[in-house]
N, C-alpha and C positions, 0 to 999 in steps of 0.2 A: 504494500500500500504506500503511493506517495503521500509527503508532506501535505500535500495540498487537499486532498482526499480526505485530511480527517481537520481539516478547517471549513471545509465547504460541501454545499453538493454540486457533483458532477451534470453535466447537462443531462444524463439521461434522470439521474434525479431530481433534476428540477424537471423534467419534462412529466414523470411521473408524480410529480406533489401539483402541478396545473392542471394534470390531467383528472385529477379527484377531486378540484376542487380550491386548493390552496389560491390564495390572493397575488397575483405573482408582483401588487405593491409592497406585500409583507416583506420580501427579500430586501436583505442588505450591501449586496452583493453583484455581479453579474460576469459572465463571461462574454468579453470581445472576440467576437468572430474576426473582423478588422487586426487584430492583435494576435491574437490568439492564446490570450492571459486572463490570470481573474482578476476583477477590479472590483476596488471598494466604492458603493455608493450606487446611487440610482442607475439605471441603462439612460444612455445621454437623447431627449427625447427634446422637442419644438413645443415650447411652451405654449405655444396657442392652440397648435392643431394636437396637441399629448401624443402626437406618433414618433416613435424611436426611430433617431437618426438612424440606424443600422436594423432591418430587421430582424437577421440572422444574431442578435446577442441575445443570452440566454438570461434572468435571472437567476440567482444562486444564493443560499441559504447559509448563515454561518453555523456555526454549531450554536453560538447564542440566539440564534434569531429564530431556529427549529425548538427549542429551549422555551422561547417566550412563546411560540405560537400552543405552548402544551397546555391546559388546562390543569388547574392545580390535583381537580378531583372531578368525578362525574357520577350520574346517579344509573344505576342499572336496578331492577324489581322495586324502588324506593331505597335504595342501600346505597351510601356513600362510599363509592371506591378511591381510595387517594392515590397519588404518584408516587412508586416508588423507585428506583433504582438504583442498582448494584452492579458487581461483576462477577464471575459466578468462576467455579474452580478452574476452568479449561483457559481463564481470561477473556472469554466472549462478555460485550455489555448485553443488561440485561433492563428492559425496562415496562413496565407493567404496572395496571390501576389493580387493587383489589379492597376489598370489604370484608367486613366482618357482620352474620346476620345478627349472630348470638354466640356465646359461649363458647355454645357446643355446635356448631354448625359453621365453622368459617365457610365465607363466600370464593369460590373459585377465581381467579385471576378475570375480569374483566378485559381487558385490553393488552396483547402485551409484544414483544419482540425481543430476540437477543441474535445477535452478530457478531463476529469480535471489529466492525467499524463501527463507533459510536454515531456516526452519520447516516449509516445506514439503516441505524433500530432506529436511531428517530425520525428517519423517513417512513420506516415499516409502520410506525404504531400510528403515524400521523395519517397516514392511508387508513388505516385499521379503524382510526377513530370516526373517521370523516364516512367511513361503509358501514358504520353499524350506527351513524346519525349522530352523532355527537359535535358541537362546536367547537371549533377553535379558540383563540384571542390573537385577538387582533388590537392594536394602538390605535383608538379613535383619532 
């Protein structure tokens, strides 16, 4: 895995987080086609008409900005699942909502994904969340 791979997502993941759904103004980031490098900040766009000078650039996601769009918790049967995340013996991350009903009945993992690229569980779960109807956040 390159450096850069576990800072950002690659085009094919940000093609698959637009493709589900993700807000591709949420990115912090973008890939220059032009260039052919990741660059920090908006895709460079005409402020009147909002159309991107280059169409071929990709938004790109940091690993904080996949981070922010997560929801801190979400509700499944009436049951607050929260965030949790780890790494798990093999060193793959691991990251996953769960609840508890009662005592004696923990709630099964709600949402989850593990990888060993941190970039890529949190593309996974971000898809995951968005398929089984759950919202984002997003900075008004």
């Amino acid at each position: 895995m390159s450096r850069i791979e576990m800072i950002a997502t690659n085009p094919e993941q940000s093609e698959r987080l637009i493709a589900c759904g993700v807000d591709p103004k949420s990115a912090d980031m973008y890939w220059s086609n032009s260039k052919g490098v990741l660059c920090i900040g908006d895709i460079p766009h005409d402020f009147i008409t909002e159309e991107a000078d280059d169409d071929e650039d990709v938004p790109a996601w940091s690993t904080g900005a996949l981070f922010n769009l997560l929801p801190a918790g979400v509700y499944k049967k009436r049951v607050l699942c929260n965030f949790s995340m780890c790494v798990n013996s093999n060193g793959d991350w691991r990251i996953f909502y769960t609840g508890l009903v009662d005592w004696e009945r923990p709630l099964v993992d709600c949402v989850e994904s593990e990888n060993p690229s941190l970039i890529e569980t949190l593309v996974t779960v971000i898809e995951n969340l968005l398929k089984q109807g759950y919202s984002l956040n997003y900075e008004d």
